[in-house]
C-alpha positions as CSV (number, residue, x, y, z in Angstrom):
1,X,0.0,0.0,0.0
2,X,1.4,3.5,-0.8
3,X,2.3,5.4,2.0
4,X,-0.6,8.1,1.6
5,X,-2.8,5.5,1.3
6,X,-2.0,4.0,4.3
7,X,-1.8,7.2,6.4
8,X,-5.0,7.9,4.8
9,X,-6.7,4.4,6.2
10,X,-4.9,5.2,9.6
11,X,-6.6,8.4,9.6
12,X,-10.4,7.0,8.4
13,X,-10.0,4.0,11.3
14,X,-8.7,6.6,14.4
15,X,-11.6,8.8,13.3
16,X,-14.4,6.4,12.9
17,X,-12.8,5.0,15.8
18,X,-13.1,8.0,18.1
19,X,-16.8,9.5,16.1
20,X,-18.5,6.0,16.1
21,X,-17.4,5.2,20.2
22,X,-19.3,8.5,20.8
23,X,-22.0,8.2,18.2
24,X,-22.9,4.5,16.6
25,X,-25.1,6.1,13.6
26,X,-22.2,8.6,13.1
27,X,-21.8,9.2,8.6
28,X,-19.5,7.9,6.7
29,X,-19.3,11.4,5.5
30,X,-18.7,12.7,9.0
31,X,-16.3,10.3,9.8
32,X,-14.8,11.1,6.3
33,X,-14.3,14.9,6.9
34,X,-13.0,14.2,10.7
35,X,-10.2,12.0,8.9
36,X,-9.8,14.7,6.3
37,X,-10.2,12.5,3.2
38,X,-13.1,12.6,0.9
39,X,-16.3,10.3,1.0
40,X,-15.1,8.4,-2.1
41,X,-11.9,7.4,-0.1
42,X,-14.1,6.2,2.7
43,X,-16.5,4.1,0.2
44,X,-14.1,2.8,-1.8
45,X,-12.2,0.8,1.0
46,X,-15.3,0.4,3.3
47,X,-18.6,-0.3,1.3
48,X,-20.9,0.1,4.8
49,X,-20.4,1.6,8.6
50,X,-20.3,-2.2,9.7
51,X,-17.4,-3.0,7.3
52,X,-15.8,0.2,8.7
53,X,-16.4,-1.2,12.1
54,X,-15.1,-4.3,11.6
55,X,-11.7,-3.0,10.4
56,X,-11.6,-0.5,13.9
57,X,-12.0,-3.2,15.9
58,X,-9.3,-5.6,13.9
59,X,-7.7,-2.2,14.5
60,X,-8.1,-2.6,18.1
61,X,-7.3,-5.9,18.6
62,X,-4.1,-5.9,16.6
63,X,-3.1,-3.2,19.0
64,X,-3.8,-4.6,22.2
65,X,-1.7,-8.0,20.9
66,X,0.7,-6.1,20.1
67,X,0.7,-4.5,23.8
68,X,0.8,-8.1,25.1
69,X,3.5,-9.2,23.2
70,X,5.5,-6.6,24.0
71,X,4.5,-6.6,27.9
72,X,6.4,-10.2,27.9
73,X,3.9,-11.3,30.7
74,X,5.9,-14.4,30.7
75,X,8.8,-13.5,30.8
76,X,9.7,-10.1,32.5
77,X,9.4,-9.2,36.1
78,X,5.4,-9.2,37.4
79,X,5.8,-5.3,38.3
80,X,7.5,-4.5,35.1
81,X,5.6,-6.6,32.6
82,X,2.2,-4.9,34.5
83,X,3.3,-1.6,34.0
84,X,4.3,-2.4,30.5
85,X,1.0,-3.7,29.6
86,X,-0.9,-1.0,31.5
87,X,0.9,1.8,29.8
88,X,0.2,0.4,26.5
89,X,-3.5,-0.8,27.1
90,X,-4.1,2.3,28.6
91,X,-2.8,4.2,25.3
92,X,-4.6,1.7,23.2
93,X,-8.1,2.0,24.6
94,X,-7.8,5.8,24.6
95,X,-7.0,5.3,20.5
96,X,-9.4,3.0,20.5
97,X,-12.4,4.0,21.9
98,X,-15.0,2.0,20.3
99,X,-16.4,-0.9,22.8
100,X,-15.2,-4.3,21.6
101,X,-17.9,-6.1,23.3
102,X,-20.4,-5.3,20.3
103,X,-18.1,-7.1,18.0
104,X,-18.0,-10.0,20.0
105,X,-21.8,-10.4,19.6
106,X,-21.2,-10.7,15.5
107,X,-18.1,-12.0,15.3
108,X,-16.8,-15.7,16.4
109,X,-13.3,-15.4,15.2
110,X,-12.7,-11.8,16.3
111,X,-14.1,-13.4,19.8
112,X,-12.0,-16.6,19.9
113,X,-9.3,-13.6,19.3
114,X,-10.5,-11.6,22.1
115,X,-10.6,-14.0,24.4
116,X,-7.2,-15.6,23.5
117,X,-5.7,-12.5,24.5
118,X,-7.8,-12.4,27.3
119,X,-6.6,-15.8,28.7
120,X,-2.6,-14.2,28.3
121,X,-4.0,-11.3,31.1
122,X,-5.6,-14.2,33.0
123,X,-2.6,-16.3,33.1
124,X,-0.4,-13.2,34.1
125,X,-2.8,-12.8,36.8
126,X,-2.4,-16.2,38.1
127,X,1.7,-15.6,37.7
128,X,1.4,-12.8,39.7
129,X,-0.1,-14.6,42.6
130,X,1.7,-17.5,42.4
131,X,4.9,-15.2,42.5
132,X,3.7,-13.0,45.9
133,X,2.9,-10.0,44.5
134,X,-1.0,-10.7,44.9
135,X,-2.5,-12.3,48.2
136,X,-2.6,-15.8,48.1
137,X,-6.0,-15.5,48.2
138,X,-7.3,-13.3,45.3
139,X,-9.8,-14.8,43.4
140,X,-7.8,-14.1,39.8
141,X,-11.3,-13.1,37.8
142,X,-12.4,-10.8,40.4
143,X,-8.7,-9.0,40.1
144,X,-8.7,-9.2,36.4
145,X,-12.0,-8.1,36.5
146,X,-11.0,-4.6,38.9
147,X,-7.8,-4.3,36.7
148,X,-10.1,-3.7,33.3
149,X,-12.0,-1.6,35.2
150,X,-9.5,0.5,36.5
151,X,-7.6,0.7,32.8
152,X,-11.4,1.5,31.7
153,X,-11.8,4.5,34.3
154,X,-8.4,6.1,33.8
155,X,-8.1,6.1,29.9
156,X,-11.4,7.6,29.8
157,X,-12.6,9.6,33.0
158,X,-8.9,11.2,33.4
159,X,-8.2,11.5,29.2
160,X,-5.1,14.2,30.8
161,X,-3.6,11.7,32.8
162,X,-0.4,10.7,30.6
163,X,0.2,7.0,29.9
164,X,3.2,6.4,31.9
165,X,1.8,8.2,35.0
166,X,-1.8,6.0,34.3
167,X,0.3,3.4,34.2
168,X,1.8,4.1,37.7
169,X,-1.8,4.8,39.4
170,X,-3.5,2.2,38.4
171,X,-0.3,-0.7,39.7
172,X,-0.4,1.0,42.7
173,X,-3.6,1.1,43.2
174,X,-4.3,-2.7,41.7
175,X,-0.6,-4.4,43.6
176,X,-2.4,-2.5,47.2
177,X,-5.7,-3.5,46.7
178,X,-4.7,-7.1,46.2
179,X,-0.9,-6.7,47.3
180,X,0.5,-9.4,49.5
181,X,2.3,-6.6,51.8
């Protein structure tokens, strides 16, 4: 793909991204002129809103596996490889805005996807008890379940709140609500 086109893709998926997460019926006009290309651009690549959704949230997900991959959740230290992953999940549902969960409904493959990465959080989780840095007896889906909820609250009630710093509130908050210590 030639490097305008794909800058101009990036910028048609951020902003149908960002317009349909606050608005579901949102245009593909609107979401044309908030990317700064022309309706033809939009309907050439994406012949309806749904097809335009389904590339955000492929969008989405490729991010967020690329945030797990990189967090090494196997392999680094528990407080690094949290902090990793928060400060890139953090950034990622910020870019990201629209909720996944509707996909899930009408898509098997992007929800055997979802919850594949799901299961890497889950296992990381469990690592992180096993290791200490969680009380013995956390109950890992209740703690997984608080730490999307906290990722959830500070990418999008405190949008000012940089990544790295996000990323330091909410492992302090998660490692002392559940901390061993």
């Amino acid at each position: 793909m030639r490097a305008d086109a794909e800058r101009n893709l990036t910028a048609v998926l951020r902003a149908g991204a960002r317009l349909l997460a606050e608005d579901p019926s949102t245009s593909m006009a609107a979401i044309a002129t908030a990317a700064g290309v022309d309706r033809t651009t939009v309907h050439r690549r994406f012949a309806t809103r749904e097809a335009l959704l389904g590339a955000v949230f492929q969008a989405k997900l490729d991010s967020a596996q690329r945030v797990l991959d990189e967090a090494r959740l196997t392999e680094a230290p528990v407080p690094v490889a949290l902090h990793r992953y928060l400060e890139g999940i953090i950034l990622v549902s910020r870019e990201w805005a629209v909720d996944i969960r509707r996909m899930m409904q009408k898509d098997p493959a992007a929800r055997a996807r979802r919850r594949r990465e799901g299961a890497r959080v889950d296992s990381f989780i469990r690592r992180a008890i096993d290791e200490g840095y969680l009380r013995a007896d956390t109950d890992a889906a209740w703690a997984r379940a608080v730490l999307d909820e906290l990722v959830n609250t500070i990418a999008h009630q405190f949008p000012a709140v940089e990544p790295p710093q996000a990323a330091d509130l909410v492992a302090a908050t998660f490692l002392s609500g559940f901390g061993a210590t």
